[in-house]
gemmi code that builds the backbone of each chain (N, CA, C; Angstrom):
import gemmi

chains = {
    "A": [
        ("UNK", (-25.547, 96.681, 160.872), (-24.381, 97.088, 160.051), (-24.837, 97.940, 158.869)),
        ("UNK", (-24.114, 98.849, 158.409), (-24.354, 99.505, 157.629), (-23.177, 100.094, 157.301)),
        ("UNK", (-22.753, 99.860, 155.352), (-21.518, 100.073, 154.633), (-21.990, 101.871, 154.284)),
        ("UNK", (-20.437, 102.159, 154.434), (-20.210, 103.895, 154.378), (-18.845, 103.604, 153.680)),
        ("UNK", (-18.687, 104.884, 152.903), (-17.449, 105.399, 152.300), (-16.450, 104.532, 151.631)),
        ("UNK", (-17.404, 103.425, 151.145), (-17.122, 102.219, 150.753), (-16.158, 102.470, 149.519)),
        ("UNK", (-15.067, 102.424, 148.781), (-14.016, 102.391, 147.918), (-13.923, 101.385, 147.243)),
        ("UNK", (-14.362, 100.154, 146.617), (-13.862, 98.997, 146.264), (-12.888, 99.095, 145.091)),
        ("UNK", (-13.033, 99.877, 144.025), (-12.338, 100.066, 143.291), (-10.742, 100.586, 143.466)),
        ("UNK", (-11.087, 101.879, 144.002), (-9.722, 102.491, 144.007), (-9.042, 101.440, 145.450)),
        ("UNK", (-9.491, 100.890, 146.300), (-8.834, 100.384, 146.758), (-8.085, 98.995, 147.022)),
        ("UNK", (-8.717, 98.797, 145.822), (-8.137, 97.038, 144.915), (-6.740, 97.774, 144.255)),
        ("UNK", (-6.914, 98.873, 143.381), (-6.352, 99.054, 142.958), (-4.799, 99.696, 143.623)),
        ("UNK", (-4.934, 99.933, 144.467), (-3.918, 100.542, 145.647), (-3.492, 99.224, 145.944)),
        ("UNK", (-4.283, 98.716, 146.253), (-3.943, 96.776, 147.069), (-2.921, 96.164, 145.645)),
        ("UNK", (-3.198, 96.292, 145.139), (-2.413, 95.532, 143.631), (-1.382, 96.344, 143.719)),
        ("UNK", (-1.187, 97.583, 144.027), (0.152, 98.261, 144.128), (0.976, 98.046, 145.028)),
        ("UNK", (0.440, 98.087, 146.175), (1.389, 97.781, 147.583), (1.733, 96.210, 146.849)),
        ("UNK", (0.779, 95.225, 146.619), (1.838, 94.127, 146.580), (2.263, 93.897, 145.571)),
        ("UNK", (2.851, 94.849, 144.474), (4.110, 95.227, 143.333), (4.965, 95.550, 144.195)),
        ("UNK", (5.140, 96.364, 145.498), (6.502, 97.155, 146.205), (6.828, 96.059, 146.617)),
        ("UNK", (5.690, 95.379, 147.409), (6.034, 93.863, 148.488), (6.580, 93.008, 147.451)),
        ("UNK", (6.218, 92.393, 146.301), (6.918, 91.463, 145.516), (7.966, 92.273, 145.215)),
        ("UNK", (8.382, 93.228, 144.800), (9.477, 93.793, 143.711), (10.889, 93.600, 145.302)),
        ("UNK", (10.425, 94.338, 146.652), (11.292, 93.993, 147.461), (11.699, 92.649, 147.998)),
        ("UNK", (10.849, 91.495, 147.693), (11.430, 90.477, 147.823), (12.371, 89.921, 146.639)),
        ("UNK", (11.175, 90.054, 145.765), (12.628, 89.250, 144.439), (13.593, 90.016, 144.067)),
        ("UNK", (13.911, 91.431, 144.264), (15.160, 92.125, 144.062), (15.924, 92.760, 144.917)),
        ("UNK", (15.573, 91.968, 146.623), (16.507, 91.650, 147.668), (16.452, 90.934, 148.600)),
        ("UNK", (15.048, 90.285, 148.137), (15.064, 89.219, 149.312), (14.519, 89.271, 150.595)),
        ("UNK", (13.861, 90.568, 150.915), (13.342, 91.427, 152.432), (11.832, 90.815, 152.399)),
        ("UNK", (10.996, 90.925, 153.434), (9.678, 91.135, 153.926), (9.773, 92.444, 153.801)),
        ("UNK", (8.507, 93.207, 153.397), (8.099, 94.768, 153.670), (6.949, 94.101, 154.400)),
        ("UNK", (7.504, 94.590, 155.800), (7.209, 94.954, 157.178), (7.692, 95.885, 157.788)),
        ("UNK", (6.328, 97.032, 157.404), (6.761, 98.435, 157.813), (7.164, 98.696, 159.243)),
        ("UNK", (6.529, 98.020, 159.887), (6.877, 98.625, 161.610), (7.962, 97.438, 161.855)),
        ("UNK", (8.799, 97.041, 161.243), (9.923, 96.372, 161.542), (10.976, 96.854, 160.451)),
        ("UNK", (10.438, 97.501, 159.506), (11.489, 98.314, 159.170), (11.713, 99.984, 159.759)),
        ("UNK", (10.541, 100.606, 160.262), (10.792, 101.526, 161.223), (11.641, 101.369, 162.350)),
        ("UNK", (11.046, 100.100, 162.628), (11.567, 100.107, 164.394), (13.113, 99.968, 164.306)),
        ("UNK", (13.917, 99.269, 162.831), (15.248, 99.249, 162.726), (16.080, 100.089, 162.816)),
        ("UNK", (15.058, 101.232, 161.783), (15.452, 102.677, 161.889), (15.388, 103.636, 163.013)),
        ("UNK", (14.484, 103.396, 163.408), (14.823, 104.109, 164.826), (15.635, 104.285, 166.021)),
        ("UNK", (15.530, 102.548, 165.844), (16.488, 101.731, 167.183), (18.316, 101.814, 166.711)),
        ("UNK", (18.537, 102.472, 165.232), (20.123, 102.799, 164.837), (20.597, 101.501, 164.647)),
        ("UNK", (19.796, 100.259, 164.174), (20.117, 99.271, 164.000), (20.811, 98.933, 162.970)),
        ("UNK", (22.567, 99.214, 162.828), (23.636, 99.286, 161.958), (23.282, 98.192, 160.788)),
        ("UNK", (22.853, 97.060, 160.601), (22.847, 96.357, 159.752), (21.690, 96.087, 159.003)),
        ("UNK", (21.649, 96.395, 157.873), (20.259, 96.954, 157.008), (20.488, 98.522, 157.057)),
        ("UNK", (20.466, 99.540, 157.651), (20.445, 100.759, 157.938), (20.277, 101.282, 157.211)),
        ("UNK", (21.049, 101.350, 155.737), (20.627, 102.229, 154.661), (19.497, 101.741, 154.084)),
        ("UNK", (19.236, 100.724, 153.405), (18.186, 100.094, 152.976), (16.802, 100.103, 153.546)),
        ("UNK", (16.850, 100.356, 154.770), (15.686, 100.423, 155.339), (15.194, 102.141, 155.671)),
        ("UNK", (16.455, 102.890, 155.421), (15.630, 104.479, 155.754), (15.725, 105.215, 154.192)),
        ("UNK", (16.172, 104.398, 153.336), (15.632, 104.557, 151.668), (14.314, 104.021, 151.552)),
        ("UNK", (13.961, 103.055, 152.632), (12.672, 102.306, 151.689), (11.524, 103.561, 152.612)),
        ("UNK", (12.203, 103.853, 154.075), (11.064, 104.763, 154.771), (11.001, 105.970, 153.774)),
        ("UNK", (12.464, 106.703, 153.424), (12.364, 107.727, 152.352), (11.425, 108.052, 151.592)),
        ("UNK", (11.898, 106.874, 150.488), (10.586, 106.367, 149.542), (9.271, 106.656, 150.127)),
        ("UNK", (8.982, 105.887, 151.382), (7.712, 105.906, 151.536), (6.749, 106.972, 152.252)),
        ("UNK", (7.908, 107.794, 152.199), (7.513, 109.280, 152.420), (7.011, 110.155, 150.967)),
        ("UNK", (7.945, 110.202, 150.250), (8.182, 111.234, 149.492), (7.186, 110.285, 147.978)),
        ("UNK", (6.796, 108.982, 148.427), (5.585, 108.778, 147.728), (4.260, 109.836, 147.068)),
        ("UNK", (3.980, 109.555, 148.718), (2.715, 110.547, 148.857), (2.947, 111.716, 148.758)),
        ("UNK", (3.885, 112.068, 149.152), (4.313, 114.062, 149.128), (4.289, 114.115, 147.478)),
        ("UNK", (4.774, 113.415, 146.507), (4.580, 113.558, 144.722), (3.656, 113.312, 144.497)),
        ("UNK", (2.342, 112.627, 145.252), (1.090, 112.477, 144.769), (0.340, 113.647, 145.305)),
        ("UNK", (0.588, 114.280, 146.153), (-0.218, 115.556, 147.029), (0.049, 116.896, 146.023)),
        ("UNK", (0.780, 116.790, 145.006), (1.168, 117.761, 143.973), (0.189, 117.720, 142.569)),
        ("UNK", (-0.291, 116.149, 142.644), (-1.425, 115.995, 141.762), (-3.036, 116.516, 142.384)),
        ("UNK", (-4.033, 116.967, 141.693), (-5.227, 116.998, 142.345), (-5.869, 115.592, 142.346)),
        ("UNK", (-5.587, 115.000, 143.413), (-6.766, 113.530, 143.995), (-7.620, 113.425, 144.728)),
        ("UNK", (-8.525, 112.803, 144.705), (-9.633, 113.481, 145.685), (-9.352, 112.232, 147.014)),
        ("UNK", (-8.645, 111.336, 146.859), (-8.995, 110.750, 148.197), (-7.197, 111.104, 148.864)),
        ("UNK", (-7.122, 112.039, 148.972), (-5.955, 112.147, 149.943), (-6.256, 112.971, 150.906)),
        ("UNK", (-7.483, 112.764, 151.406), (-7.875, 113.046, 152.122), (-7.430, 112.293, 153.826)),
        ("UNK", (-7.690, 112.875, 155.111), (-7.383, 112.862, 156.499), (-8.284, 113.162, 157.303)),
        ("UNK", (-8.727, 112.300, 158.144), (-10.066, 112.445, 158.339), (-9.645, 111.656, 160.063)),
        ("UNK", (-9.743, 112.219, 161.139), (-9.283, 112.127, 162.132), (-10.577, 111.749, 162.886)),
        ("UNK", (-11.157, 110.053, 163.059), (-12.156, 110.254, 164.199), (-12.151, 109.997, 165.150)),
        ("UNK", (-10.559, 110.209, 165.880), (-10.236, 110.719, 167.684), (-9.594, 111.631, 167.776)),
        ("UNK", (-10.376, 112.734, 168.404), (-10.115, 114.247, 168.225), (-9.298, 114.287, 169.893)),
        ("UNK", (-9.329, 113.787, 170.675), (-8.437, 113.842, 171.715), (-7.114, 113.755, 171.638)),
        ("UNK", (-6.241, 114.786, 171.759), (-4.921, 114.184, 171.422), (-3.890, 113.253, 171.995)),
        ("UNK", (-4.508, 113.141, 173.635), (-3.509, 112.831, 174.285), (-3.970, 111.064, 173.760)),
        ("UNK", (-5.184, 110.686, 173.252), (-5.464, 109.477, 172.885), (-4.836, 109.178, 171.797)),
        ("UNK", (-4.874, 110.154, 171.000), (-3.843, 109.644, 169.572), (-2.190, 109.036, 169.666)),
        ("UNK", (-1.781, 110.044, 170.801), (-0.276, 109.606, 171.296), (-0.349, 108.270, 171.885)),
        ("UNK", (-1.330, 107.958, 172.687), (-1.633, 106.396, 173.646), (-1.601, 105.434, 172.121)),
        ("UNK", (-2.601, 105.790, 171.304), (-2.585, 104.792, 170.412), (-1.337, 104.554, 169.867)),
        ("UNK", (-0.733, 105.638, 169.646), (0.266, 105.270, 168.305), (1.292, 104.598, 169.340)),
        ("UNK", (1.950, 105.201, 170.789), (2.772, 104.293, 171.196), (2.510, 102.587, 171.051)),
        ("UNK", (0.842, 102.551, 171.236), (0.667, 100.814, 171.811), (0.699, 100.528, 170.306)),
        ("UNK", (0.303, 100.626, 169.053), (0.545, 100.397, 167.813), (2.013, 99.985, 168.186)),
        ("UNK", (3.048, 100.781, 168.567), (4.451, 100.595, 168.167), (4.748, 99.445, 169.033)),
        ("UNK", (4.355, 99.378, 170.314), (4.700, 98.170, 171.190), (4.026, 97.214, 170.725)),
        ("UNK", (2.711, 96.955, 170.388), (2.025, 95.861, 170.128), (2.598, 95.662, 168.795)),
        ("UNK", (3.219, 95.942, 167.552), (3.623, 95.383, 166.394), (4.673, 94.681, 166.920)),
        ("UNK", (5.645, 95.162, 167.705), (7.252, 94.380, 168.439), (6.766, 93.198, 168.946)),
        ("UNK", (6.072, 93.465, 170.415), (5.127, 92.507, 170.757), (4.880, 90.912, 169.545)),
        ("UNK", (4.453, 91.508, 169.069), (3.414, 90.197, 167.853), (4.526, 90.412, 166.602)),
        ("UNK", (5.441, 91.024, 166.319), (6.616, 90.295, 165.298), (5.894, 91.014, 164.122)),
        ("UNK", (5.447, 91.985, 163.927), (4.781, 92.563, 162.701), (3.163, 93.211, 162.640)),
        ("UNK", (3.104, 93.906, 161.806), (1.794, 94.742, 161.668), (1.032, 94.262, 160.377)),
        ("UNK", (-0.096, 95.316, 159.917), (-0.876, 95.059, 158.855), (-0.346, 94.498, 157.315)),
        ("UNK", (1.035, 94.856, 157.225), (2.377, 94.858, 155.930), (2.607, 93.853, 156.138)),
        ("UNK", (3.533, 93.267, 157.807), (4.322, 91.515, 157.568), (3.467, 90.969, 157.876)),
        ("UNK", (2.532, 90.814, 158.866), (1.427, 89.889, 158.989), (0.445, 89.619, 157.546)),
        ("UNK", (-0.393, 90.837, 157.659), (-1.596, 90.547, 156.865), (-1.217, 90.581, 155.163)),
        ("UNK", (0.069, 91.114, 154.967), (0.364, 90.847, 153.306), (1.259, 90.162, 153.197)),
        ("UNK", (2.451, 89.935, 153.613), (3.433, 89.096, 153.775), (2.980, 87.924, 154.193)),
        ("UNK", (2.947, 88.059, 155.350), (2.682, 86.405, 156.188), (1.096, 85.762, 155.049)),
        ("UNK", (0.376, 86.579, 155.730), (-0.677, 85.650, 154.784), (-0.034, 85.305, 153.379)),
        ("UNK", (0.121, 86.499, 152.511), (0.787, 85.955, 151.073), (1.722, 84.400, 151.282)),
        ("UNK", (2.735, 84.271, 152.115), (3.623, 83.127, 152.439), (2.847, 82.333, 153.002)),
        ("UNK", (1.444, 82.015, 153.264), (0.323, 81.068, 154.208), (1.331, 80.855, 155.441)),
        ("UNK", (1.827, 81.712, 156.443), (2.360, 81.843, 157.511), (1.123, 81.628, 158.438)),
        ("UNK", (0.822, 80.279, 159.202), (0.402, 80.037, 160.247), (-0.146, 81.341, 161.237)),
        ("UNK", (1.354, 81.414, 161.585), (1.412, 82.410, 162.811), (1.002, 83.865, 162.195)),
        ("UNK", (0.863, 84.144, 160.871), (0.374, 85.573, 160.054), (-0.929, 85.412, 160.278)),
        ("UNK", (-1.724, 84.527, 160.001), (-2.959, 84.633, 159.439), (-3.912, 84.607, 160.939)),
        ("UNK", (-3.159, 83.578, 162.100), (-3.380, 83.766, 163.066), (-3.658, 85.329, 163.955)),
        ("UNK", (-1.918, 85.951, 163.992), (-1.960, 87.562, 164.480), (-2.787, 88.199, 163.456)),
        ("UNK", (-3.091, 88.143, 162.358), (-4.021, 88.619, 161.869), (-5.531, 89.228, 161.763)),
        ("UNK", (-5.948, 87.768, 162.335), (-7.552, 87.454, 162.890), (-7.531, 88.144, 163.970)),
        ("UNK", (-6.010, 88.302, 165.414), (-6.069, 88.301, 166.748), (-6.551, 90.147, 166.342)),
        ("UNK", (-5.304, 90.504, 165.603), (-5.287, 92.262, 165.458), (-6.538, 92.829, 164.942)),
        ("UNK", (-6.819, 92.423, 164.129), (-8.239, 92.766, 163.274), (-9.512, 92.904, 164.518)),
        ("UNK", (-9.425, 91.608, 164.956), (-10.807, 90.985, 166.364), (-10.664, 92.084, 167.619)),
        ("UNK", (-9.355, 92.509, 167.824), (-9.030, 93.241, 168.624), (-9.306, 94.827, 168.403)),
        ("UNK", (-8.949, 95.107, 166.922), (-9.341, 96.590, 167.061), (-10.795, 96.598, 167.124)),
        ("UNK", (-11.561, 95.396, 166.242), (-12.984, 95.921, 166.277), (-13.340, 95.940, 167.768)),
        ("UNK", (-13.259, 95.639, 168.310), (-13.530, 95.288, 169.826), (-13.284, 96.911, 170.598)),
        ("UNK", (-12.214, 97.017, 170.197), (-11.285, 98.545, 170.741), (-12.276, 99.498, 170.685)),
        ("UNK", (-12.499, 99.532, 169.106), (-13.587, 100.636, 168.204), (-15.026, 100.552, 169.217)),
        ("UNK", (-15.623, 99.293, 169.157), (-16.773, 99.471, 169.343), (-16.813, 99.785, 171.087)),
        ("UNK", (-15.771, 99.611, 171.916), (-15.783, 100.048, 172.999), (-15.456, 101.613, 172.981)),
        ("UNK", (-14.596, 102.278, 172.063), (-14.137, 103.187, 172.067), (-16.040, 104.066, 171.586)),
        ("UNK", (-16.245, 103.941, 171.099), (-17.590, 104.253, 170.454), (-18.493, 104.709, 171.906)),
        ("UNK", (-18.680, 103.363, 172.432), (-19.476, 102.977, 173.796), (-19.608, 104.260, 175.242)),
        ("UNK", (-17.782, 104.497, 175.101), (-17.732, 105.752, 175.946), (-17.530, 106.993, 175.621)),
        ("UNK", (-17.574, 107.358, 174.122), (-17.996, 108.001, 173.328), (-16.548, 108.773, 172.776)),
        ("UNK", (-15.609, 108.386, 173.122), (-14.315, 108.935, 172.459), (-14.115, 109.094, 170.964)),
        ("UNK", (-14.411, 107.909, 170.664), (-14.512, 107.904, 169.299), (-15.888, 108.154, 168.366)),
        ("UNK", (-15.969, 109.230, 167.157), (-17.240, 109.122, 166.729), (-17.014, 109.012, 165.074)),
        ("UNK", (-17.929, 107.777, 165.419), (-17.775, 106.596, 163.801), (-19.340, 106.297, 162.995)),
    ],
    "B": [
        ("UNK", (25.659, 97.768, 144.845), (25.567, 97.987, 145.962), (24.364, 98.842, 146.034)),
        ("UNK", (24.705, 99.844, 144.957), (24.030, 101.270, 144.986), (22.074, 100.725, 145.109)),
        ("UNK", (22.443, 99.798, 143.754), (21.221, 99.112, 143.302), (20.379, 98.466, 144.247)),
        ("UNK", (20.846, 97.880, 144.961), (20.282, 96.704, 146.143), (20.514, 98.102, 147.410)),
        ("UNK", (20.825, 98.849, 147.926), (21.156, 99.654, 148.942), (20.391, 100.735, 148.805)),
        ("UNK", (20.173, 101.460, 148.017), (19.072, 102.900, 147.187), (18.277, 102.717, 146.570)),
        ("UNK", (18.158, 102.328, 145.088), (17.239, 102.756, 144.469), (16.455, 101.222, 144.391)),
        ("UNK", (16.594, 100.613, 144.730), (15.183, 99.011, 144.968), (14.716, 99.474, 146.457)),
        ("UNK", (15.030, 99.837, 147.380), (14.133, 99.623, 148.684), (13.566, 101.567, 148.431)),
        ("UNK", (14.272, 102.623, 147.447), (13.459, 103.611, 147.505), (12.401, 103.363, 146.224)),
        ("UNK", (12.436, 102.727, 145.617), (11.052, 102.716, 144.471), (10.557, 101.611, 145.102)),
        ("UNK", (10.489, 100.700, 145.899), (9.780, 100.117, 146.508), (9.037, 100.861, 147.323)),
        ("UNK", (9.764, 101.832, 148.272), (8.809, 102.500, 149.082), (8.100, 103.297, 148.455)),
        ("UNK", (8.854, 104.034, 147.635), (7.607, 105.010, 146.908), (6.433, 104.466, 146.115)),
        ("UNK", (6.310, 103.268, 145.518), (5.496, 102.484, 145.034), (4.419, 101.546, 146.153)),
        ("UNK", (5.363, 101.413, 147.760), (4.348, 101.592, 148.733), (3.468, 102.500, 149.386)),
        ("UNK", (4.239, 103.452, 149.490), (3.143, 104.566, 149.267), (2.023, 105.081, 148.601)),
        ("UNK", (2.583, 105.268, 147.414), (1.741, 106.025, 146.846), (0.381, 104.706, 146.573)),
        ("UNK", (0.356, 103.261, 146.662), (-0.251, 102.300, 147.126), (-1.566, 102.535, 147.998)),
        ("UNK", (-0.771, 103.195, 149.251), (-1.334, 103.108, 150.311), (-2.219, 104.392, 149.726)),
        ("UNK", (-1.910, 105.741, 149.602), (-2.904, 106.789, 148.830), (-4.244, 106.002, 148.328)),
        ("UNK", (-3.564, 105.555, 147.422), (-4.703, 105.658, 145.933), (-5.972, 104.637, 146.912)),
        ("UNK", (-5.093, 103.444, 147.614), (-6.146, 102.847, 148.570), (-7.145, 103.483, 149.313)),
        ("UNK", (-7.093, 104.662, 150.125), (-7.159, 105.325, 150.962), (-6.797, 105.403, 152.628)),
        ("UNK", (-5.755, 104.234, 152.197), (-5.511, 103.664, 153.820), (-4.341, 105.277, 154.281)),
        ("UNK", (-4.277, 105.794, 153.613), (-3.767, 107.233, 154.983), (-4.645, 108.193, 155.744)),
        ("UNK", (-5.561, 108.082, 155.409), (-6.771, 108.465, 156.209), (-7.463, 107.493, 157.196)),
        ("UNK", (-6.905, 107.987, 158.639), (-7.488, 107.189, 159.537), (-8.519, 107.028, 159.374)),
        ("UNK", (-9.656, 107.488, 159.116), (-11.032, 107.149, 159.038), (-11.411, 105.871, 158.613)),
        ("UNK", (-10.836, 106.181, 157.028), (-11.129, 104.553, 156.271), (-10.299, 103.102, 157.127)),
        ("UNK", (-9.275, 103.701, 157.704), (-8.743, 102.281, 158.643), (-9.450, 101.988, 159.659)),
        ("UNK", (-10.158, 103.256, 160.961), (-10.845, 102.759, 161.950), (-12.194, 102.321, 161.087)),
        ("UNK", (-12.522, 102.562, 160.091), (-13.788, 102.503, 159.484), (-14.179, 101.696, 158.990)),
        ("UNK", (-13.017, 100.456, 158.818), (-12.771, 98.900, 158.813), (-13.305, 98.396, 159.965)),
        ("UNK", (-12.841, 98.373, 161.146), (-12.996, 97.922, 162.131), (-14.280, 98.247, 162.782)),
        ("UNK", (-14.874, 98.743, 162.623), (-16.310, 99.724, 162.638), (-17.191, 99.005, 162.394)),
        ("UNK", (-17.433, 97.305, 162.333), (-18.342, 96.256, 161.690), (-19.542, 96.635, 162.848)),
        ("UNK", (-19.508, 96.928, 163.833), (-20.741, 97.375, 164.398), (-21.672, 98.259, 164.340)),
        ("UNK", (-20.948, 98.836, 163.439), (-22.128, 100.783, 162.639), (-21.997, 101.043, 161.518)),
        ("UNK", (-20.970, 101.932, 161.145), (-20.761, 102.132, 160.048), (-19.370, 101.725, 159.461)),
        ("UNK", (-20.049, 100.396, 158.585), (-18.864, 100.103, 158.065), (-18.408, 100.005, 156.795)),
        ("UNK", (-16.742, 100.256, 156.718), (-16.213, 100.714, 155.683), (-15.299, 99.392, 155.288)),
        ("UNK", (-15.822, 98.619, 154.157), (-14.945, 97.301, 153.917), (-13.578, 97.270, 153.406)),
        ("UNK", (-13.246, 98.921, 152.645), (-11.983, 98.700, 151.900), (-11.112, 98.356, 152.213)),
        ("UNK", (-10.354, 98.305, 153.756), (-9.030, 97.691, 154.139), (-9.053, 96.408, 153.357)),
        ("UNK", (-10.183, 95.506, 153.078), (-10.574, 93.991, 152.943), (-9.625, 93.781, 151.679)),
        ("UNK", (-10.299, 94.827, 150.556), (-9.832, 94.630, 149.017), (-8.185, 95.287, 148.905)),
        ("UNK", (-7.947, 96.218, 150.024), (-6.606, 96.785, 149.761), (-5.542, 95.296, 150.139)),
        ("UNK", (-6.184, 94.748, 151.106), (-5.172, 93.298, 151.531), (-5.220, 92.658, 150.817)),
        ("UNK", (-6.578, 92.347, 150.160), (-6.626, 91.133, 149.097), (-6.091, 91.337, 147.806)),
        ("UNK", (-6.068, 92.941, 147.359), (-5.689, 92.716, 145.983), (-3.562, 92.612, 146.365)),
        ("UNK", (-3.135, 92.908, 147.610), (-1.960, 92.948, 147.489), (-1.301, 91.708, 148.084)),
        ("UNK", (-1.734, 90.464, 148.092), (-1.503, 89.293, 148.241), (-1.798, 88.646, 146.954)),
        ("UNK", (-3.387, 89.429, 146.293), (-3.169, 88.424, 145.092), (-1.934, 88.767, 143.910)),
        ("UNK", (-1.182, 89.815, 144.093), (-0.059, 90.110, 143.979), (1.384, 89.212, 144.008)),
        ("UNK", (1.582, 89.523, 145.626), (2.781, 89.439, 146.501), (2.578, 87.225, 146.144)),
        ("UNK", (1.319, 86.722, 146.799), (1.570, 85.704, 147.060), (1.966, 84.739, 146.209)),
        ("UNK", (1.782, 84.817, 144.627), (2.681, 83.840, 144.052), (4.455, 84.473, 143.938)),
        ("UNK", (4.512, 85.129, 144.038), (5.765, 85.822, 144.271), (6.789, 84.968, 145.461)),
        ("UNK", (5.895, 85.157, 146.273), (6.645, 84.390, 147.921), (6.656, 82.812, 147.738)),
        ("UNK", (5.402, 82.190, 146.957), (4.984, 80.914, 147.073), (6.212, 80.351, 146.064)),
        ("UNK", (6.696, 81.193, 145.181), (7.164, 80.232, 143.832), (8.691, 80.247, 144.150)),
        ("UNK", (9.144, 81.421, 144.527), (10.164, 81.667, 145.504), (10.970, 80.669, 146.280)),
        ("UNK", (10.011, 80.878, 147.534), (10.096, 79.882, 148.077), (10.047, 78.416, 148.032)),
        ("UNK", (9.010, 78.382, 146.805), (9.692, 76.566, 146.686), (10.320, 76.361, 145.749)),
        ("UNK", (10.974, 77.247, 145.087), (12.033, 76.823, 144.423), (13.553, 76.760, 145.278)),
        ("UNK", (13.899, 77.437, 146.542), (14.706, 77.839, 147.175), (14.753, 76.148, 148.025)),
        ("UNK", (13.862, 75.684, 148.273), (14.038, 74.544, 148.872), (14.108, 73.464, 147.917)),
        ("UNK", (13.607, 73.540, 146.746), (14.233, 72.780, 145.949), (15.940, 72.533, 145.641)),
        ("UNK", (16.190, 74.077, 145.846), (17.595, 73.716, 145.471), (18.351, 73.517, 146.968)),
        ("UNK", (17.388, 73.816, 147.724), (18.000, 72.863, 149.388), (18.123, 72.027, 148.695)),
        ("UNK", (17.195, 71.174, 148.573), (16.883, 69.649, 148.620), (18.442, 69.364, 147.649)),
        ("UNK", (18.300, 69.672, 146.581), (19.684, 69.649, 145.393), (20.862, 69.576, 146.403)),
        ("UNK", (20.738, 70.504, 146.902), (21.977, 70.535, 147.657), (22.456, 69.673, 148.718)),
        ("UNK", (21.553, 69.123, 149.092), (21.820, 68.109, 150.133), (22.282, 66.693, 149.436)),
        ("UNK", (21.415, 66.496, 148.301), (21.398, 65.517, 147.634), (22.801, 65.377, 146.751)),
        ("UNK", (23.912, 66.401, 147.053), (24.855, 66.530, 146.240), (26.093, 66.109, 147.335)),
        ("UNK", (25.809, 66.086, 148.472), (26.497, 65.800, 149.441), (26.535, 64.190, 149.597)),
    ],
}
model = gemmi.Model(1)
for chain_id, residues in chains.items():
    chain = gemmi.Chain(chain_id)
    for i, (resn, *xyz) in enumerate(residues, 1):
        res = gemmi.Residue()
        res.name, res.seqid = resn, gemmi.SeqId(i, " ")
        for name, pos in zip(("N", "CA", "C"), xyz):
            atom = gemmi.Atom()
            atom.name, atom.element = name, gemmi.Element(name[0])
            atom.pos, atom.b_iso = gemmi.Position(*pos), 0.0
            res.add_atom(atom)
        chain.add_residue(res)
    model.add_chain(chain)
structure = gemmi.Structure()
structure.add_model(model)
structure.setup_entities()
């Protein structure tokens, strides 16, 4: 093993932010921020929540687009699967596998864990164990270079 | 309406975002670069989760048991 491009700072500090949005959306409505279950609402035209949930995607667009106006040095994009038709495979099974398992990196690993959700901390370990596994196979047949 | 319907779930998101930036989690790299414990690895996903639970989780924890407290009240009023 060997640590690269290691961030600890700025990315505590990002971590302390996301869970200001995650607390501020629970105590001033009561929601989980669980991004791929608030996408998938939005997508699927799911009438109830509807506005609330393509204000919070809004938001979480036009975040980063007001920070890309500042000079930062880590907004950076750094793509290490240059195949495209693999990027599309991933992102669909991302979208099925969050439905699948009831949440992603947001309701599982900050939500659920934050709430000591059993079943969070569990899909947690499963998703995490699983990509490394993915990676280091993906590595193996050389698709990916890490 | 406006309040709870617009502007709490859009400064929430934008405050998730721009989150996720400063972390560096929009750059795939640093996310596969987590998972990467076999070469080169990149720990920050670790501290971006941890510092946003040590956040979120008394938030949910205090919340929540106060909400069943006033279950409990409520039952007890019956």
């Amino acid at each position: 093993m060997n640590i690269v491009n290691f961030t600890p700072i700025e990315s505590l500090i990002g971590g302390l932010i996301i869970g200001l949005a995650v607390a501020m959306l629970y105590l001033l409505r009561g929601n989980y921020t669980g991004i791929s279950g608030i996408y998938f609402n939005v997508i699927s035209a799911n009438k109830s929540g509807f506005i609330w949930r393509s204000f919070f995607i809004l938001g979480l667009i036009i975040g980063p687009v007001i920070l890309s106006f500042f000079p930062y040095k880590n907004l950076g994009f750094e793509m290490p699967v240059t195949n495209p038709i693999l990027i599309i495979i991933g992102g669909l099974l991302v979208g099925y596998g969050t439905q699948l398992g009831s949440g992603c990196t947001s309701g599982h690993g900050v939500c659920g864990i934050g709430r000591l959700s059993i079943r969070s901390i569990v899909g947690t370990c499963v998703f995490v164990g699983a990509g490394i596994i993915t990676v280091l196979m993906l590595r193996v047949v050389g698709w990916v270079s890490l | 309406m406006i309040m709870k319907n617009i502007i709490v779930p859009l400064a929430c998101g934008l405050i998730f975002g721009v989150g996720l930036v400063i972390a560096g989690m929009t750059n795939p790299l640093k996310v596969m670069g987590f998972l990467n414990i076999f070469g080169n690895w990149d720990p920050s996903l670790m501290f971006v989760m941890g510092g946003a639970i040590i956040v979120s989780m008394p938030v949910f924890l205090l919340i929540e048991k106060k909400n069943e407290i006033s279950c409990l009240q409520s039952r007890r009023g019956f």
